[in-house]
N, C-alpha and C positions, 0 to 999 in steps of 0.2 A: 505443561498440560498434555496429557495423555491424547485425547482429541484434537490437538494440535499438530502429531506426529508425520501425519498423509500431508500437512499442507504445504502452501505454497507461501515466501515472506520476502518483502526486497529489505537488505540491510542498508541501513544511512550509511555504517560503520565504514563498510569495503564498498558499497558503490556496486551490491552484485544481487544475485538471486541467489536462497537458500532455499532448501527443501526438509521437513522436518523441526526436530531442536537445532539452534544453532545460537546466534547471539540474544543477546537479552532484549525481551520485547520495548523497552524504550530507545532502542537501536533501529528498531523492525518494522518495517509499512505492510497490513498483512491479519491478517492471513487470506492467501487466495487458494482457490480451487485447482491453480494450471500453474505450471510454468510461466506459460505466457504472460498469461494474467498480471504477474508479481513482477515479471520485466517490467509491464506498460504501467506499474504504481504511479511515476511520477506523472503521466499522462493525463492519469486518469483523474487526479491531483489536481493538475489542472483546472481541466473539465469543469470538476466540481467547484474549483474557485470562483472562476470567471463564471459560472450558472450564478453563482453564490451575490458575488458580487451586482452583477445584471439584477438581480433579484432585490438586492438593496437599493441600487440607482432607481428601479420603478417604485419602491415607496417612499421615496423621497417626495 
């Protein structure tokens, strides 16, 4: 995707940051805005599980 080209993706595949086209989006955590960004994917991963989860436990 043409719109895709500027961003930022963390690959499963290699375990790294890409910029751009690179491997195939079911590989790809992504698209971010920075470098940075695409580093902290699994971080942020996280985050959002453990919200995710918290979230389930109180409608329980």
């Amino acid at each position: 995707m043409k719109d895709d080209d500027d961003k930022w993706w963390f690959c499963l595949a290699h375990r790294r940051v890409e910029h751009g086209a690179g491997c195939p989006g079911k590989d790809r955590m992504g698209p971010y805005d920075s470098e940075e960004a695409a580093a902290g994917a699994f971080e942020l991963a996280r985050q959002r599980n453990e919200a995710w989860r918290r979230q389930d436990d109180d409608g329980d």
